[in-house]
N, C-alpha and C positions, 0 to 999 in steps of 0.2 A: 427561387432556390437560395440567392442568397439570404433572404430572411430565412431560410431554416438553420442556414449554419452561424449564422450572429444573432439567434434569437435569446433575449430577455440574457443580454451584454452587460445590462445595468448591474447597480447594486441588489447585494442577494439582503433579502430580511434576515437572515441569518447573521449577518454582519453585525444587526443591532443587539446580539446576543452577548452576555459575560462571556469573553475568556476564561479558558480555563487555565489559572498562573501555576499550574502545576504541571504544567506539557511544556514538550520544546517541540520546534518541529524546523528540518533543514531541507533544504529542497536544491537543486539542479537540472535548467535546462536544457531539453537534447541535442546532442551534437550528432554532424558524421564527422568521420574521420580519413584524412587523407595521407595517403603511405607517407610524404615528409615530413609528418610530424602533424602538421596543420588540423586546426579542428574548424567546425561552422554550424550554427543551430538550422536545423531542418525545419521547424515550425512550428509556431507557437504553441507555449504549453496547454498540453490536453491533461493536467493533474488537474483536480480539486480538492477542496480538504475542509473540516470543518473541526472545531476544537473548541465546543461552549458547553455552559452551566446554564441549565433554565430554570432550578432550584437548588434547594441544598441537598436532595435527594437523589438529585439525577442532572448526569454529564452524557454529551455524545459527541463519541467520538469520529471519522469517518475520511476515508481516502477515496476516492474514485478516477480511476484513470480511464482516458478514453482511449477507444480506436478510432483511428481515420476520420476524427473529429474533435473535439470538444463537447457541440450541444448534449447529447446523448448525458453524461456526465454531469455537466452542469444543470439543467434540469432537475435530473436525478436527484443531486442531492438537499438540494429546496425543498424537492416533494417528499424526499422521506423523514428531513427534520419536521416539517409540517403534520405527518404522518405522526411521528413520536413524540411531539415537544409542549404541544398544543391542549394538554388535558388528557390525552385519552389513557394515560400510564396510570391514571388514578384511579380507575375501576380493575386494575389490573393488582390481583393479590394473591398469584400464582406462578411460580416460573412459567409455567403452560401459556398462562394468559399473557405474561411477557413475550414470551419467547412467536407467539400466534400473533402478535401486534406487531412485531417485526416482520413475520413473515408476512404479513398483510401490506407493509410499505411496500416491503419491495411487489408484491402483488399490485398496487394502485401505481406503483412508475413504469414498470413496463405496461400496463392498460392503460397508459397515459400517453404512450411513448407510439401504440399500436394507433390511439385515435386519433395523434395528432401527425401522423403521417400519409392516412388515406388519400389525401387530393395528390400524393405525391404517388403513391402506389396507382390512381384512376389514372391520370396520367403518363406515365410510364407504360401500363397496358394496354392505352388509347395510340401509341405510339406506335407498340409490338404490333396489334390488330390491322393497324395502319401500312406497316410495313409490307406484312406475310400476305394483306389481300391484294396485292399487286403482282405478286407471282412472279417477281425479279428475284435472280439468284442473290450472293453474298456482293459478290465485285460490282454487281451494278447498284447493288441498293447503296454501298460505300461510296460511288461514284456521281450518282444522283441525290442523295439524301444525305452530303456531308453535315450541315446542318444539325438538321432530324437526330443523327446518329451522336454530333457531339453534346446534345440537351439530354440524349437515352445516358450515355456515359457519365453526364454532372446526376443525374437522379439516381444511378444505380450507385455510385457515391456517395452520395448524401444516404442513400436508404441503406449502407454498412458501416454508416454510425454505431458504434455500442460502446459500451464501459465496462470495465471490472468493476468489483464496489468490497470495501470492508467496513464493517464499522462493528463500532464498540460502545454498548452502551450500560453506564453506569448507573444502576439504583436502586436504593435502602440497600450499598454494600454489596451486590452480588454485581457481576460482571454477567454480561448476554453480548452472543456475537453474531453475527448475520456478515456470508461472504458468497459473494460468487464471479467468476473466474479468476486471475494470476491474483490479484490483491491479495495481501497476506498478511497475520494477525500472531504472536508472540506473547506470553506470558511468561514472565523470569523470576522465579520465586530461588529461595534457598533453602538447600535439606537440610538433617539435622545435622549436617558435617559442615553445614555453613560455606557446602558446594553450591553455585550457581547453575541453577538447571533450566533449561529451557524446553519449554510445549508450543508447537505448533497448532497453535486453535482451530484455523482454517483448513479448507482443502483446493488444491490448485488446481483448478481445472481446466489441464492443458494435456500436450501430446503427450508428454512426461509423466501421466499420469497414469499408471497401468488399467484400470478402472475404464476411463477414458476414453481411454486407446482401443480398447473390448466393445466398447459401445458403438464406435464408430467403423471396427471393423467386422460388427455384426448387420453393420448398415450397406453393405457393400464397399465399403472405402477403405483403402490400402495407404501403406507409408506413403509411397509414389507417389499420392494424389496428392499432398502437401508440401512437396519437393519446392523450395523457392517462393512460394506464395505464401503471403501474411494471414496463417488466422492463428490468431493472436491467445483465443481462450476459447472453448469448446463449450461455454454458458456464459452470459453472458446478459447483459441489459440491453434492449434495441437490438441493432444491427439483420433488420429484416432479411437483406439480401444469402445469410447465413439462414436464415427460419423459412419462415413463409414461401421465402422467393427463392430459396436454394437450386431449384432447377434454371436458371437464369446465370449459375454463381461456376464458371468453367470446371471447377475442380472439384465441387461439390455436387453436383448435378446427377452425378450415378448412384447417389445414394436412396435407400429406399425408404427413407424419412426424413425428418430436418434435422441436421447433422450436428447445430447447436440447437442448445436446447437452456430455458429457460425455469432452472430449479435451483434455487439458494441453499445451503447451507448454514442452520440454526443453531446451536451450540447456548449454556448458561441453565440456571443462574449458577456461575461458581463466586462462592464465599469467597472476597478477598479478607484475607486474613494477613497478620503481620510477617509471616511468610515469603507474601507475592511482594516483589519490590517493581518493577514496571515492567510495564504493558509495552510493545512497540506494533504499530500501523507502518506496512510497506506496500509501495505502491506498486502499480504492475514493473514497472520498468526497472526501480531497485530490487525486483525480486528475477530478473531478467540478466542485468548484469552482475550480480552476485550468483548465478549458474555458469556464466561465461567463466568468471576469472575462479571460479573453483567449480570445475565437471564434478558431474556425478550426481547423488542424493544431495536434495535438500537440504538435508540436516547438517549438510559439512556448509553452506552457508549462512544456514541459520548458527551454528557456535560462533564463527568466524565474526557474522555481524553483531554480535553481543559481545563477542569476548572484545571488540573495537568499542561498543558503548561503555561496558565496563572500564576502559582504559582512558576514556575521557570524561567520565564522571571525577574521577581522579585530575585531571589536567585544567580541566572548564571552571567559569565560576558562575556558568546561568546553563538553567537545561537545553534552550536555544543553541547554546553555544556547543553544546555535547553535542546534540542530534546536525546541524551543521556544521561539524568538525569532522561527522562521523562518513557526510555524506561528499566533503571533499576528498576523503581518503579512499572510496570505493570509487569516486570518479576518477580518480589517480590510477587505481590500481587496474580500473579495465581498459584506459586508455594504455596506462604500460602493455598491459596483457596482448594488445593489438598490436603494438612495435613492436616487440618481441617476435610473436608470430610473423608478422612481417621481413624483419631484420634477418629471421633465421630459415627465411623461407618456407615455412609450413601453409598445412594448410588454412586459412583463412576464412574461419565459419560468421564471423561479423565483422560489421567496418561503421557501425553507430550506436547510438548507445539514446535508449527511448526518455522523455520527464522521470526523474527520481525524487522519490517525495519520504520521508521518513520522519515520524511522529513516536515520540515518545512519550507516556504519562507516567510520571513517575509516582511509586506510592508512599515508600520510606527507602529507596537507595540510596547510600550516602553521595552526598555532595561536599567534599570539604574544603573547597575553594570557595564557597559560596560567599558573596556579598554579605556582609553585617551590617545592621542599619543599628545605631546604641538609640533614636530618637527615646524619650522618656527613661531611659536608664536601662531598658534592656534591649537583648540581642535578639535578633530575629536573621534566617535565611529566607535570603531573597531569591526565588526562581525565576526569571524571563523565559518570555512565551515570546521565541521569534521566529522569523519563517526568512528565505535569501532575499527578500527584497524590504520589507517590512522592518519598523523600528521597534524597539524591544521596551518592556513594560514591564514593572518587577510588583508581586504581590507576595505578600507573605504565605505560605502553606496553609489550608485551612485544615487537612488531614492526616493523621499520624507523625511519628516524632523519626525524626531522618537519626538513621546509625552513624555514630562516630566512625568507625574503619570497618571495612571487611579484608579481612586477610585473605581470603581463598576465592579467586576469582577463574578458578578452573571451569571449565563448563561440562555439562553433562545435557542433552535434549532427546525430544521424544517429540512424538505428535499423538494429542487427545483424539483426531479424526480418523486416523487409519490404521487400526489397530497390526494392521498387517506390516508396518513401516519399520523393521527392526532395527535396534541401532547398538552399539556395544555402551555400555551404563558405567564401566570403567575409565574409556576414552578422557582424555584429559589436555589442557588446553597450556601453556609454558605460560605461567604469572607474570606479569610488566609491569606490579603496583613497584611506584619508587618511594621509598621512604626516606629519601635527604631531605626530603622539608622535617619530617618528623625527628631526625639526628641531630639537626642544626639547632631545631627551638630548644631539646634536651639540653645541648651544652650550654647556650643562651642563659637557662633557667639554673644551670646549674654554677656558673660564672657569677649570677644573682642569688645563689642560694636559696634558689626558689622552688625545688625539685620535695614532689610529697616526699616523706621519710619512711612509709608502711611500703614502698613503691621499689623495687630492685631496675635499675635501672640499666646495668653492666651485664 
């Protein structure tokens, strides 16, 4: 059993792949939280993440966060780069046929994930069989088969392994998405008002989900059945003991099918056009604790988390620096959200906060702190690809020309997946671009007489 859960530990071949110098990506591991204040990581990170260029036509992107494991995840995402990266997007000269080649990885990880757990499923049922034909109640089997019972407990563990999964993947210009459970996927273009609007690509499938929720209480299963017990996403990669083995699973058990269920979510090709300024990839647990510190719909954390990237595009001088700026500031704010609750005595619906992993690709949003490198007599912006542990690497943009300023950094969103998901199109988010840098270099230039003359500047 422990080679299941530290399997293929090593280096991923993905690793040998180009970066993509056009992404940032910030991350934080999980903590719980104790009412003095105190925090402590629960257990090693179950994020994954993948951020390469395996030609000039084609990038992919990709989050995957685990349950109650790693392997599942990790896995995961080797098999589906391998699935997409390796050739096969070259017969592919159809959104259809993109969009079916995606849906085919994730097809080849979960029949990957089902064969390579069988001797763990034989055994587990050789246990059960074991058990019942002795014809000892509960108490004496606990009694006599301490053992027995804690190897049933490591297997019925190990086999509710699963992951969320999003990815994004880039090529000849058109964007394709493939999600399935919490992981969640962002597109932030500008309208003609030079509004920042934001679409939710993915769909979350979780208890919050009205959709969801319909499915499973058409299964026989009620709220009450989920009261205090982890299930985490209602689809999912792996995680047998939710599928196959559900009757085995306390609270899932009276349902009258498998109560997760294994159906991804395909989306593309949409045209990036100059438009779309970036994409951002969140993980299941930043899309977790960004519902904690703002209740309600989605979509009031998805402005929130944008209307934060916009405000550090501004402040940062690498995309790294933005997307971990952005992910210290939500870690803040759900640990405050916790004292708070605490301090004021309410009620108390969390006390930890799961891996948060946040990626951003940027496509032409300004950066105007950005690094200038003059080598050979011109200027180029530099973007770093960093991640919280990892050291940062700056390459010049190969794509589109980044905007000098955006003045309107109000937000507006919507989601491309659920048409039913209403949201007011007027709503508006209080501006926090600061313009003292841009005051200061006017008088500078104008102390030098250096201010255009065709230019009103007063």
């Amino acid at each position: 059993m422990e080679s299941m859960q530290n399997n293929n530990r090593t280096k991923s071949w993905t690793d040998d792949l180009k970066v993509c110098n056009q992404t940032g990506v910030g991350e934080a591991i999980n903590q719980i939280y104790k009412d003095d204040g105190r925090r402590c990581e629960g257990y090693e990170s179950r994020d994954k993440k993948c951020l390469c260029i395996s030609d000039n036509n084609t990038s992919l992107y990709a989050i995957l966060s685990g349950h109650n494991g790693v392997t599942v995840a990790e896995n995961a995402l080797q098999e589906m780069a391998a699935e997409l990266l390796l050739g096969q997007l070259n017969v592919c000269n159809t959104d259809e046929a993109v969009k079916e080649l995606i849906r085919q990885s994730f097809m080849s990880v979960e029949k990957g994930y089902f064969d390579s757990i069988n001797p763990h499923v034989a055994t587990k049922t050789a246990i059960q069989l074991h058990l019942s034909a002795d014809g000892m109640n509960q108490y004496e089997i606990s009694q006599q088969f301490e053992n027995v019972l804690q190897k049933l407990d490591s297997l019925n563990n190990a086999l509710s392994v699963g992951s969320s999964a999003v990815l994004a993947l880039i090529h000849r210009s058109h964007l394709y998405l493939g999600n399935i459970g919490n992981c969640r996927a962002l597109l932030c273009k500008t309208d003609e008002h030079d509004t920042l609007t934001v679409t939710q690509l993915s769909v979350d499938h979780n208890l919050l989900n009205a959709e969801e929720a319909a499915r499973l209480f058409r299964l026989g299963l009620m709220a009450q059945n989920f009261e205090g017990v982890p299930l985490y996403s209602t689809r999912c990669i792996g995680n047998y003991l939710g599928k196959a083995g559900y009757k085995d699973c306390n609270f899932l058990s009276s349902a009258t099918a498998e109560p997760v269920i294994f159906e991804p979510e395909i989306v593309g090709g949409i045209q990036i056009t100059p438009a779309c300024r970036f994409l951002v990839l969140m993980s299941s647990g930043l899309c977790r604790a960004l519902h904690e510190i703002f209740p309600g719909d989605a979509s009031t954390g998805n402005r929130e988390l944008v209307r934060m990237i916009s405000e550090e595009f501004q402040n940062q001088s690498t995309l790294g620096g933005v997307a971990q700026s952005v992910v210290h500031r939500i870690v803040q704010a759900h640990h405050d959200t916790y004292m708070q609750l605490v301090e004021e005595h309410r009620s108390v619906t969390f006390n930890s906060r799961d891996d948060v992993t946040l990626l951003i690709r940027n496509f032409n949003y300004a950066l105007p702190k950005a690094f200038v490198n003059r080598k050979n007599g011109g200027n180029r912006s530099l973007n770093s690809t960093t991640s919280f542990s990892s050291t940062s690497s700056d390459a010049t943009p190969t794509e589109g020309n980044y905007s000098t300023i955006h003045t309107n950094v109000s937000v507006t969103s919507s989601n491309i997946t659920q048409p039913g998901n209403h949201y007011d199109p007027n709503r508006r988010i209080r501006s926090h671009v600061d313009f003292s840098d841009f005051y200061q270099r006017v008088e500078e230039a104008r102390k030098h007489g250096a201010l255009p003359s065709n230019i009103e500047f007063d």
